[in-house]
PyMOL commands that place a pseudoatom at each C-alpha (Angstrom):
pseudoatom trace, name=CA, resn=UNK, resi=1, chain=A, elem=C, hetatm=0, pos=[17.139, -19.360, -5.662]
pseudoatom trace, name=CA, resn=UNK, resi=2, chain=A, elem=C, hetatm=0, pos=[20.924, -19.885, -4.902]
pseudoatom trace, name=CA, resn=UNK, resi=3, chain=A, elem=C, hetatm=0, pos=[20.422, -21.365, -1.747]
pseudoatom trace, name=CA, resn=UNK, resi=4, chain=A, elem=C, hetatm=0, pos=[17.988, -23.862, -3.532]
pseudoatom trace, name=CA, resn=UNK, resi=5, chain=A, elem=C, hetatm=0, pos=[19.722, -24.721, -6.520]
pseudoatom trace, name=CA, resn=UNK, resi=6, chain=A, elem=C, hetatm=0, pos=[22.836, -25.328, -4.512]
pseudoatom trace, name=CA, resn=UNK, resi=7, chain=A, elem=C, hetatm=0, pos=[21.018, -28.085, -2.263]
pseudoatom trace, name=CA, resn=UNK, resi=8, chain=A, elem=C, hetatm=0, pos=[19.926, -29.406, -5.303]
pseudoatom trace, name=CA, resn=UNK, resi=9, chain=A, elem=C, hetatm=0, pos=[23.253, -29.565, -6.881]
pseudoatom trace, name=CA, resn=UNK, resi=10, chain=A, elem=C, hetatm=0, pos=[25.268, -30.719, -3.764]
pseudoatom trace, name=CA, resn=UNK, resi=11, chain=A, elem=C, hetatm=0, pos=[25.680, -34.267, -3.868]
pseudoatom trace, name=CA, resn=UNK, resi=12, chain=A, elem=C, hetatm=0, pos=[26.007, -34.018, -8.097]
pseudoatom trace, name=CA, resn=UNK, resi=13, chain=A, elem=C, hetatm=0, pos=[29.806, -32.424, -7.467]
pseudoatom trace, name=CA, resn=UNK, resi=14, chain=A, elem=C, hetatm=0, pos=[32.280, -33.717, -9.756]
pseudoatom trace, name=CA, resn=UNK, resi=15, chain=A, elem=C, hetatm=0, pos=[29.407, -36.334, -11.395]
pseudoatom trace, name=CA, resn=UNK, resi=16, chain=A, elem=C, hetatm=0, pos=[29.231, -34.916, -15.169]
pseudoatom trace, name=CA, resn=UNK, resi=17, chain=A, elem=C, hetatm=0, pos=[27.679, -38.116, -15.961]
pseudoatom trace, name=CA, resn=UNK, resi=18, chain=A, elem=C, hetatm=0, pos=[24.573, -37.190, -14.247]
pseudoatom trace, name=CA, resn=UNK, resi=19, chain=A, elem=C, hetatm=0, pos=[23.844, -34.435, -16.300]
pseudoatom trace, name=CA, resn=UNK, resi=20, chain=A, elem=C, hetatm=0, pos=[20.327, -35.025, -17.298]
pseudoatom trace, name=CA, resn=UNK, resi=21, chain=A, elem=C, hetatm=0, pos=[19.241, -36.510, -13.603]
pseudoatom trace, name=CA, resn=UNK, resi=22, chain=A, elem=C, hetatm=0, pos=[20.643, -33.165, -12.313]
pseudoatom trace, name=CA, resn=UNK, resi=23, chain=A, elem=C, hetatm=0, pos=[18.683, -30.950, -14.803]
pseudoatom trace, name=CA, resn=UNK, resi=24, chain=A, elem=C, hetatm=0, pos=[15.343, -32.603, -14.249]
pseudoatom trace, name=CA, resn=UNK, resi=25, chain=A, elem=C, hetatm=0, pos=[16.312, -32.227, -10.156]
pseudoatom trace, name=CA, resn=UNK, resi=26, chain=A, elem=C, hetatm=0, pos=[17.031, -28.439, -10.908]
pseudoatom trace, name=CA, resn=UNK, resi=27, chain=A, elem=C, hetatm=0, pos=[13.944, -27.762, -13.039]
pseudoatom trace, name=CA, resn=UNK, resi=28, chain=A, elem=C, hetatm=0, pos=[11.659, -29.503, -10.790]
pseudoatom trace, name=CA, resn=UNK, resi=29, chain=A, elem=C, hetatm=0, pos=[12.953, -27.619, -7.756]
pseudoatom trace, name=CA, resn=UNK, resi=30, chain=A, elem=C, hetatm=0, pos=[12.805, -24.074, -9.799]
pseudoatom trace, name=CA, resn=UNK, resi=31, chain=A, elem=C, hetatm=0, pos=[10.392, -24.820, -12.542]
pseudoatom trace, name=CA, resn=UNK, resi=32, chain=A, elem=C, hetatm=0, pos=[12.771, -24.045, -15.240]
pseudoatom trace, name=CA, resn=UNK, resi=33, chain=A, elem=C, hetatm=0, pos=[16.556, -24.038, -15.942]
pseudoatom trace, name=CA, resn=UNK, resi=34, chain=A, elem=C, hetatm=0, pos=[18.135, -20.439, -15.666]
pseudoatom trace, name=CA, resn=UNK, resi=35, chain=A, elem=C, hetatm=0, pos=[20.694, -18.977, -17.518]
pseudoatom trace, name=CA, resn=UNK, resi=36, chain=A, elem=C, hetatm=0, pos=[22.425, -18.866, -13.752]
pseudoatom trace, name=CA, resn=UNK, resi=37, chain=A, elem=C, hetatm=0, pos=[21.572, -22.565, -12.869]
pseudoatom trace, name=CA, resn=UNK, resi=38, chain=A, elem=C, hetatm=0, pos=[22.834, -23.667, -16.034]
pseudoatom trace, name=CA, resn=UNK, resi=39, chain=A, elem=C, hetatm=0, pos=[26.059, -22.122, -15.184]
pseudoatom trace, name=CA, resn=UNK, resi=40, chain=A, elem=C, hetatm=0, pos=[26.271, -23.464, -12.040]
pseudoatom trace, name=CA, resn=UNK, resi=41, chain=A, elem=C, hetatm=0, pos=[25.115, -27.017, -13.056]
pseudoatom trace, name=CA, resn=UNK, resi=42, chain=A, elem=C, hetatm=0, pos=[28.190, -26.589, -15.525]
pseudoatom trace, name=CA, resn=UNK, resi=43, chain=A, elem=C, hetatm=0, pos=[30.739, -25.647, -12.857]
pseudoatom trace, name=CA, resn=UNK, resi=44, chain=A, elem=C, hetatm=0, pos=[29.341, -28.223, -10.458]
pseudoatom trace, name=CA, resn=UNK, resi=45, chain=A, elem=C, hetatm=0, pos=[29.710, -31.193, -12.414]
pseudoatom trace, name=CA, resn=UNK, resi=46, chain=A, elem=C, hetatm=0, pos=[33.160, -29.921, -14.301]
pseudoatom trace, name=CA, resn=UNK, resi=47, chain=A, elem=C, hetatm=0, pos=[31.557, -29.681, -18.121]
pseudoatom trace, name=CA, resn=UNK, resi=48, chain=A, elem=C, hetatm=0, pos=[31.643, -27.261, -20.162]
pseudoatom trace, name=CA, resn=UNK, resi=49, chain=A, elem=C, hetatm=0, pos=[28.952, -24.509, -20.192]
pseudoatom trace, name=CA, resn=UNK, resi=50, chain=A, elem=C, hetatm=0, pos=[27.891, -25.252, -24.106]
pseudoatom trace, name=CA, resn=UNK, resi=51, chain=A, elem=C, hetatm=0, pos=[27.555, -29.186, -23.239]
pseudoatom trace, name=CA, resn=UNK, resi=52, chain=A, elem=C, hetatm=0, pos=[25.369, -28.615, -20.687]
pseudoatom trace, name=CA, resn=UNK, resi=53, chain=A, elem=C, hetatm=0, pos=[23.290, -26.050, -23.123]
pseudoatom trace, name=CA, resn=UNK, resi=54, chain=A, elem=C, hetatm=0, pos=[23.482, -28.198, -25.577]
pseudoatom trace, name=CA, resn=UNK, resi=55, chain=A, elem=C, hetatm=0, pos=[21.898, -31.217, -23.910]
pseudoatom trace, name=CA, resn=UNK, resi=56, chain=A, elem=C, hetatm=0, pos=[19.508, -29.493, -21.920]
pseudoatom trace, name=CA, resn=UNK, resi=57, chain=A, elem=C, hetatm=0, pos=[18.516, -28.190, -25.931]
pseudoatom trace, name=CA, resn=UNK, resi=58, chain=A, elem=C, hetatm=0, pos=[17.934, -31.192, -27.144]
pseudoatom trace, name=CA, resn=UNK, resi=59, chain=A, elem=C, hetatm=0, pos=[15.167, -32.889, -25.253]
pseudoatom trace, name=CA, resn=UNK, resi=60, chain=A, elem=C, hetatm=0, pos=[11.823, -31.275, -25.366]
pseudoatom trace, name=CA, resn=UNK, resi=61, chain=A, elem=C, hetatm=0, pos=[11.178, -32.099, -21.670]
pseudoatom trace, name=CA, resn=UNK, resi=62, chain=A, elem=C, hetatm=0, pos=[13.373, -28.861, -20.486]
pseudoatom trace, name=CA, resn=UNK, resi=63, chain=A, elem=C, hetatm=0, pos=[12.037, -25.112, -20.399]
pseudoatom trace, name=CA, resn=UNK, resi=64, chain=A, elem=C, hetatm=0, pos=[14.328, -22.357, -20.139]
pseudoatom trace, name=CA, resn=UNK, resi=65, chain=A, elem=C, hetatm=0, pos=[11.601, -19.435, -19.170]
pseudoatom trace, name=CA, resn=UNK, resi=66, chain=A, elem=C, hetatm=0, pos=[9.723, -19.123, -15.958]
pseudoatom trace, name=CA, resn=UNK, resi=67, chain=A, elem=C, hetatm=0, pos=[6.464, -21.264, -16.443]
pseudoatom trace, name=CA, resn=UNK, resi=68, chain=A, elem=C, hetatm=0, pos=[2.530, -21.206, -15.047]
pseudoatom trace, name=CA, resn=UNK, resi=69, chain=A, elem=C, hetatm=0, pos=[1.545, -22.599, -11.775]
pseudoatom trace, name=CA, resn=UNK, resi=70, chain=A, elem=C, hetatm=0, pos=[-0.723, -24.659, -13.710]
pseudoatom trace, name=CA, resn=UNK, resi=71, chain=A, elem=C, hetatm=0, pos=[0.478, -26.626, -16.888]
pseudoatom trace, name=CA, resn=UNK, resi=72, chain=A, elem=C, hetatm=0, pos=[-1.916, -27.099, -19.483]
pseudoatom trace, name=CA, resn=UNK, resi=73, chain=A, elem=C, hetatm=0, pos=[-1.291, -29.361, -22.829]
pseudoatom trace, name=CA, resn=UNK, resi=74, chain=A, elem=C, hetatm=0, pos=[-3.343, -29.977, -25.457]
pseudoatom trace, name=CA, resn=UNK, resi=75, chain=A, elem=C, hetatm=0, pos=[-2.397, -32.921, -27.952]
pseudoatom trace, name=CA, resn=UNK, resi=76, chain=A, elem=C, hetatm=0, pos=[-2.775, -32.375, -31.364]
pseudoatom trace, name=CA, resn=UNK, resi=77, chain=A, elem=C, hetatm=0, pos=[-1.908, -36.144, -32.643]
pseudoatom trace, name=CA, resn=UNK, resi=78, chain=A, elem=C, hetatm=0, pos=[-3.518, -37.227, -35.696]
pseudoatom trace, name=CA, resn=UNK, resi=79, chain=A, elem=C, hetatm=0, pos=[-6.385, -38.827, -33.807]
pseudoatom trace, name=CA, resn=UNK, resi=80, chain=A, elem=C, hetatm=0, pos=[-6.964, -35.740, -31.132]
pseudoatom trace, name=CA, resn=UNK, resi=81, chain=A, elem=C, hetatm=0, pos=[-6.538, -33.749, -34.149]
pseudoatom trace, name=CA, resn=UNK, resi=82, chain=A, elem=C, hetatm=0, pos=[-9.250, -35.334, -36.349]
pseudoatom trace, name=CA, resn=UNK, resi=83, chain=A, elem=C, hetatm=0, pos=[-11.406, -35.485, -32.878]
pseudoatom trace, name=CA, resn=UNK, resi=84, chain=A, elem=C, hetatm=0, pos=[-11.328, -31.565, -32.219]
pseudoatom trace, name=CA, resn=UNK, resi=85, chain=A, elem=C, hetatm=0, pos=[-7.776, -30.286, -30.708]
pseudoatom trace, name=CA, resn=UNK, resi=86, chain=A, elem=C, hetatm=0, pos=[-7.793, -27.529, -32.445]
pseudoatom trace, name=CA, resn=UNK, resi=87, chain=A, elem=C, hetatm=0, pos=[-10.899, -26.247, -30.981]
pseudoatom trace, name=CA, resn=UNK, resi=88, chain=A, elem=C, hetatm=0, pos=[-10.343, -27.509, -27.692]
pseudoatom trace, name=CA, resn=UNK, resi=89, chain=A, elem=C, hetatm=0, pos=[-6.884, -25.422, -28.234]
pseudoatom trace, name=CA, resn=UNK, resi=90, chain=A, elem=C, hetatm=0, pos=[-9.017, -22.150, -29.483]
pseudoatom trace, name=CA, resn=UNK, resi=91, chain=A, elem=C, hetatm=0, pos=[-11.518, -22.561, -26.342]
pseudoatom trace, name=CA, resn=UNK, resi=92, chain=A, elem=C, hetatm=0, pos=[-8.122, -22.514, -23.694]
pseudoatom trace, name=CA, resn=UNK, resi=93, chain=A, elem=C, hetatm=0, pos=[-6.623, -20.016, -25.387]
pseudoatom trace, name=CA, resn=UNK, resi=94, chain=A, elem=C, hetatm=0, pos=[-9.751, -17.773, -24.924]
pseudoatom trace, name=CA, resn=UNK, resi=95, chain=A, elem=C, hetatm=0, pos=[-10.678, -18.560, -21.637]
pseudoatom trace, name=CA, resn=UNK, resi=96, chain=A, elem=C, hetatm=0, pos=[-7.112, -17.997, -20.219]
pseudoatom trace, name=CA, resn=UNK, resi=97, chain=A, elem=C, hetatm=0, pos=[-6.274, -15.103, -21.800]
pseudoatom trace, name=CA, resn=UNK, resi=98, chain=A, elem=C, hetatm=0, pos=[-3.317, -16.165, -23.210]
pseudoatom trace, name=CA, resn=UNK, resi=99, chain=A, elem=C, hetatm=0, pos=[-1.594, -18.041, -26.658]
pseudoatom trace, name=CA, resn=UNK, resi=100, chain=A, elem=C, hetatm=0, pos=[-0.353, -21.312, -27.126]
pseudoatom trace, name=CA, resn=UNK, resi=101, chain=A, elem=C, hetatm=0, pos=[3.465, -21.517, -25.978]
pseudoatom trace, name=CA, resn=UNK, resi=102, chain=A, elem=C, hetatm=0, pos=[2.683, -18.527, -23.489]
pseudoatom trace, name=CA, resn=UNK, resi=103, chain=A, elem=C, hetatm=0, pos=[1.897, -18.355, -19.854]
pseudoatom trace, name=CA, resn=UNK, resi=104, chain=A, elem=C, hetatm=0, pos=[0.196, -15.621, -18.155]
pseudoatom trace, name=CA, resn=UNK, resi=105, chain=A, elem=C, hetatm=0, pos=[1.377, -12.401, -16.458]
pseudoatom trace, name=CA, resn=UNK, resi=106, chain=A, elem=C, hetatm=0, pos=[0.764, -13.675, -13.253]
pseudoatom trace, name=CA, resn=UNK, resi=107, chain=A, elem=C, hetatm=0, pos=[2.276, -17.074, -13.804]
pseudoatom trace, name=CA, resn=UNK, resi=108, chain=A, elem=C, hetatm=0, pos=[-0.854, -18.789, -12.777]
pseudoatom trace, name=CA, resn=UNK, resi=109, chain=A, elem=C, hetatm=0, pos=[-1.085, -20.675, -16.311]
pseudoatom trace, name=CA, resn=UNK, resi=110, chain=A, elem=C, hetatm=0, pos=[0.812, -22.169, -19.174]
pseudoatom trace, name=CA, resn=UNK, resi=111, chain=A, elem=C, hetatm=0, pos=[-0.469, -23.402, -22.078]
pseudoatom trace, name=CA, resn=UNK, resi=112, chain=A, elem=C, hetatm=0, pos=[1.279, -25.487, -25.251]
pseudoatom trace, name=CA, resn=UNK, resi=113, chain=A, elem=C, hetatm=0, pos=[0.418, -28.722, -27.699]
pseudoatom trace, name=CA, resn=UNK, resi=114, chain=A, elem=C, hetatm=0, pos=[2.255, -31.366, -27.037]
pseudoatom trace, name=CA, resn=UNK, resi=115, chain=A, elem=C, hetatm=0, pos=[2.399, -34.062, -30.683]
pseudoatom trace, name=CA, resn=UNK, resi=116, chain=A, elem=C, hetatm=0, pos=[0.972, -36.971, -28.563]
pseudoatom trace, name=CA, resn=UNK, resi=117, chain=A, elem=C, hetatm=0, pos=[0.465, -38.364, -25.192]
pseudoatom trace, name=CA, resn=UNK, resi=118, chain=A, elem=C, hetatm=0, pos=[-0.409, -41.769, -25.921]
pseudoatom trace, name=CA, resn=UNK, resi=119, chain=A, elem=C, hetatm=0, pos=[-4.035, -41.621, -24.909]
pseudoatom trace, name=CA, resn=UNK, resi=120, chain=A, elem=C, hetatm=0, pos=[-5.280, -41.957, -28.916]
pseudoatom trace, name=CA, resn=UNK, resi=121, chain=A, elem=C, hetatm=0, pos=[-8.317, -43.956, -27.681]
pseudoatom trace, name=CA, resn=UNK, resi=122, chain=A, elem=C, hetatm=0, pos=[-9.516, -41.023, -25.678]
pseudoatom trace, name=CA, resn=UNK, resi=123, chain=A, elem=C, hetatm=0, pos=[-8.701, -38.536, -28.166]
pseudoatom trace, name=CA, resn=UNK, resi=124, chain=A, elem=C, hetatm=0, pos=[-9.015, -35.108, -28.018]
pseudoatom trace, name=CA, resn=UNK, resi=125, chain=A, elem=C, hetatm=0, pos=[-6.558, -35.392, -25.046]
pseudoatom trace, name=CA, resn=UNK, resi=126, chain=A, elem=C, hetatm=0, pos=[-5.595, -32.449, -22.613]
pseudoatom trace, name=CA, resn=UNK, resi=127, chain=A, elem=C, hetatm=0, pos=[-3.160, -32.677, -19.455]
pseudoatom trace, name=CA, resn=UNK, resi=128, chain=A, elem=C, hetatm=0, pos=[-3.787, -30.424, -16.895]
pseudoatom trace, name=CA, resn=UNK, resi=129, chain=A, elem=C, hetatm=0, pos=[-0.783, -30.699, -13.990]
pseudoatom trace, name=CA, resn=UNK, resi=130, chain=A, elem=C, hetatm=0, pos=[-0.303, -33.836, -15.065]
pseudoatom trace, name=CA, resn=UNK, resi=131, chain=A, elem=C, hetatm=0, pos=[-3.746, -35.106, -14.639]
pseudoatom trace, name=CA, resn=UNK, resi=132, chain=A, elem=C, hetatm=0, pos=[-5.378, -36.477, -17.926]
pseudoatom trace, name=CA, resn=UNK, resi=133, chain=A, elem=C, hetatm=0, pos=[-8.844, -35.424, -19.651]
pseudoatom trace, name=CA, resn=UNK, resi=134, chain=A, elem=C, hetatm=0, pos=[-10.097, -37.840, -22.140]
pseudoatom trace, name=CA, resn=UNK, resi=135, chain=A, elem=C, hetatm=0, pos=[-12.443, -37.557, -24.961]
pseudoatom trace, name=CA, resn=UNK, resi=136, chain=A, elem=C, hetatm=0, pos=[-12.082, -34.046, -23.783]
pseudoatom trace, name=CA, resn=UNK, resi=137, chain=A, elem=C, hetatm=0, pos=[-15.026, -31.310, -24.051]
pseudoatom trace, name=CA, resn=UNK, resi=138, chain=A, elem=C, hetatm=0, pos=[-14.332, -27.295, -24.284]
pseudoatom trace, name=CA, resn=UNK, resi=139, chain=A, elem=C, hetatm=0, pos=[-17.330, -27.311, -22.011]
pseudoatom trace, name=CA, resn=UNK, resi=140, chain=A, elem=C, hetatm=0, pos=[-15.248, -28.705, -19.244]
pseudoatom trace, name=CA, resn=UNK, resi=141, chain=A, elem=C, hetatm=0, pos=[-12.589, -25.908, -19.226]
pseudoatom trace, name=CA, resn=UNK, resi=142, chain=A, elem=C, hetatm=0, pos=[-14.330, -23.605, -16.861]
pseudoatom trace, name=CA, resn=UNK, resi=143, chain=A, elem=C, hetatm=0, pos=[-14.694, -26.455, -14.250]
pseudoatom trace, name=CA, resn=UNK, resi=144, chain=A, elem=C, hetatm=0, pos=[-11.208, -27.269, -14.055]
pseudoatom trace, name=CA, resn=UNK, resi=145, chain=A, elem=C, hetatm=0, pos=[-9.793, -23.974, -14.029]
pseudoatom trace, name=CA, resn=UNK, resi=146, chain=A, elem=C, hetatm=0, pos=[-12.167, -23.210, -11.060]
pseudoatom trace, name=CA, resn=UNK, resi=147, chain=A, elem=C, hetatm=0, pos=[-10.582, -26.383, -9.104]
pseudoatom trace, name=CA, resn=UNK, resi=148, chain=A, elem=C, hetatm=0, pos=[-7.230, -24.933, -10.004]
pseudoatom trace, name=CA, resn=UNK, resi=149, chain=A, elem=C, hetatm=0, pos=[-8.072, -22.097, -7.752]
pseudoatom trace, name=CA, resn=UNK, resi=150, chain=A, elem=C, hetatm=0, pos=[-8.907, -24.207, -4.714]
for i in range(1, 150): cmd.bond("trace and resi %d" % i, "trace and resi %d" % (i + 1))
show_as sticks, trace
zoom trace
């Protein structure tokens, strides 16, 4: 991981204004942000350790545990919720094994509610690896996690 968060971080030396450029970079590249990258992002760009905690806290976009393979989001917004999210949410959770805000033992899966992707017209909405499901189905979960496997 060193060797690829220091690529990463190379050209970001000295730049503390880059800060949230340089944490997507690192999470993309590890699939979270470490305890250890966060140090090193810190000492890279010359900010203190708690300014670069307390950014990457804010925004919603940046996980600080190792994540699933496969990302899976269910949207609970009002309309996905009056349409059946909470279902579709139940039916996941049961065929992956696993809770909402968890990801599996074998890192394969992920799976948390995200308050709206902007898709209301095709409500309920899931994202799977970025790839939206509209007017989605609890039928249909089987399916994709088969594909996932190919």
């Amino acid at each position: 991981m060193e060797e690829r968060l220091s690529k990463v971080l190379a050209p970001y030396k000295g730049k503390h204004n880059a800060l949230i450029p340089i944490l997507q970079e690192v999470q993309a590249e590890l699939g979270y942000l470490s305890d250890e990258a966060m140090m090193e992002i810190a000492k890279t760009i010359g900010l203190p350790e708690s300014q670069v905690y307390g950014v990457a806290t804010f925004y919603a976009q940046f996980y600080f545990s190792r994540r699933g393979k496969n990302q899976t989001k269910v949207c609970t917004g009002t309309a996905c919720h009056v349409k059946g999210a909470a279902r579709v949410l139940d039916a996941f959770e049961r065929e992956l094994g696993i809770a909402c805000g968890t990801t599996s033992e074998d890192y394969e899966h992920s799976l948390e509610t995200v308050a709206c992707v902007g898709s209301c017209a095709l409500a309920p909405v899931v994202v799977v690896n970025e790839e939206v499901y509209g007017q989605f189905k609890s039928s249909k979960i089987s399916k994709i996690i088969e594909n996932l496997k190919e």
